[in-house]
N, C-alpha and C positions, 0 to 999 in steps of 0.2 A: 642174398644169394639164391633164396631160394624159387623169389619171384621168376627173378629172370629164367631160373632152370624150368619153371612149371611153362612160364611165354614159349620158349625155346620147341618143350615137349608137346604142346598145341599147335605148333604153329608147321613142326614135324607133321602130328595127324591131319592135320587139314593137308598137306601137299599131298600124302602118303592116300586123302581119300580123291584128291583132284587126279592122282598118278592115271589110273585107271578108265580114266574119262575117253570116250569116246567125243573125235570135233571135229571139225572140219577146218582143214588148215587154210581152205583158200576156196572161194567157188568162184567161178570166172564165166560169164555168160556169153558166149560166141556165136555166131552163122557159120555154119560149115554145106558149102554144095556139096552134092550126092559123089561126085567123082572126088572129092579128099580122101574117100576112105579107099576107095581103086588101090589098087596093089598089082605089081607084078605076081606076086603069089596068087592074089585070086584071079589073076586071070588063066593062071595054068592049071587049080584047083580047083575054082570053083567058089572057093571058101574064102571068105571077110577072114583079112590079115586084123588083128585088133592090137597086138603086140602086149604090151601090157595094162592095156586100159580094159576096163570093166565098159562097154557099151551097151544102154536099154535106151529103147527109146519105147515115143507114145502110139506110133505107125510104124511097127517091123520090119515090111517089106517098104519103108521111106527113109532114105538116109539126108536128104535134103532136111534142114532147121535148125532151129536156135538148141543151141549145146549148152547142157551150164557142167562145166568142165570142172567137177567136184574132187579135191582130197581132203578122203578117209582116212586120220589115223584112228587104229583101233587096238590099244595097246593091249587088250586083254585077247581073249580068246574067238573065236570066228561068232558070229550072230546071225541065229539062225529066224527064217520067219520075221524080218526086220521089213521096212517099208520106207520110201523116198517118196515125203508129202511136197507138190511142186506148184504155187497158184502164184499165176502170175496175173497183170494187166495188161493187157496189150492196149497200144496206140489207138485204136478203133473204137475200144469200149469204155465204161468203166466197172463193167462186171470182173467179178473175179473167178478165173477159171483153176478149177485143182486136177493133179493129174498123182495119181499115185502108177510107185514102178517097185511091187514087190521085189526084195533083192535082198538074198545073202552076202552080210559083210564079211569078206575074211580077216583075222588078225594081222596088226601090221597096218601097215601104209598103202594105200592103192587108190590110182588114182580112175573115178570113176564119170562115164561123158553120159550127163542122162538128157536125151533129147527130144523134144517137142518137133514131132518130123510130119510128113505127110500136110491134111486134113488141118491139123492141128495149130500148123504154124505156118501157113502160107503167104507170109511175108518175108519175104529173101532179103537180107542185111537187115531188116529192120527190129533193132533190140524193143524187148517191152518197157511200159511205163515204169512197172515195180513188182519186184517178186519177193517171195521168201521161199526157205528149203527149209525141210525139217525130216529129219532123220526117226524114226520110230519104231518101237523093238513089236516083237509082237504082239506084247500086250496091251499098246498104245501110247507105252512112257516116250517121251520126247529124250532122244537120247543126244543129238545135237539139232542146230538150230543156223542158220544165216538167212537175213537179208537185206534188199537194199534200202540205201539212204532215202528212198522216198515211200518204203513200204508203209513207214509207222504215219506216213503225214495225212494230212485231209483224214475224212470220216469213211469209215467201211459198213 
């Protein structure tokens, strides 16, 4: 009896230290032109409608490129001085480009479109060969982690 109760209470702490985890539910890499983000609102204000999405991109004044359409759950408290590490391949090369997009996560769920706009990604519809995303607090620690199925292949 007593085995089972000590597995039981292990098996408690391990979920109880995974509870708190910060991950990413889903990242989804997209082409969005400049006019998706158009809004009747900003045309009357001025002001990028975003609604509930967290929007950075790597060219601020470019809304044209590849989106990697990111959710954040973050079940603990908001994180401050965090970073979005983003190195893709693109089709052309086989260098690897990284793009960091300082960002406070707030607690919760939220879903965030980090994009490679402008300069950066002047291939229209055309997704990259392989990426990876990595989430990092400010200390450096990898706090979550995705990418694609041909990130880990071939030699880097």
């Amino acid at each position: 009896m007593r085995i089972p109760l000590l597995a039981l209470l292990l098996l408690c702490l391990a979920t109880a230290a995974r509870a708190g985890e910060v991950t990413f539910k889903r990242v989804w890499p997209q082409w969005y032109d400049a006019d998706s983000f158009q809004s009747f609102y900003e045309d009357h204000t001025g002001k990028e409608l975003t609604g509930k999405w967290i929007v950075v991109r790597s060219q601020p004044g470019d809304r044209a490129g590849i989106y990697f359409l990111t959710r954040v759950e973050n079940p603990d408290g908001a994180i401050r001085g965090a970073t979005f590490t983003l190195r893709v391949i693109a089709p052309d090369s086989t260098d690897t480009v990284t793009f960091n997009f300082p960002q406070d996560i707030p607690a919760g769920s939220h879903l965030f479109q980090i994009g490679l706009t402008g300069k950066d990604w002047n291939k229209p519809r055309i997704q990259p060969v392989a990426w990876q995303l990595e989430l990092r607090s400010a200390d450096g620690r990898v706090l979550a982690q995705a990418k694609s199925f041909l990130w880990d292949k071939g030699g880097k």
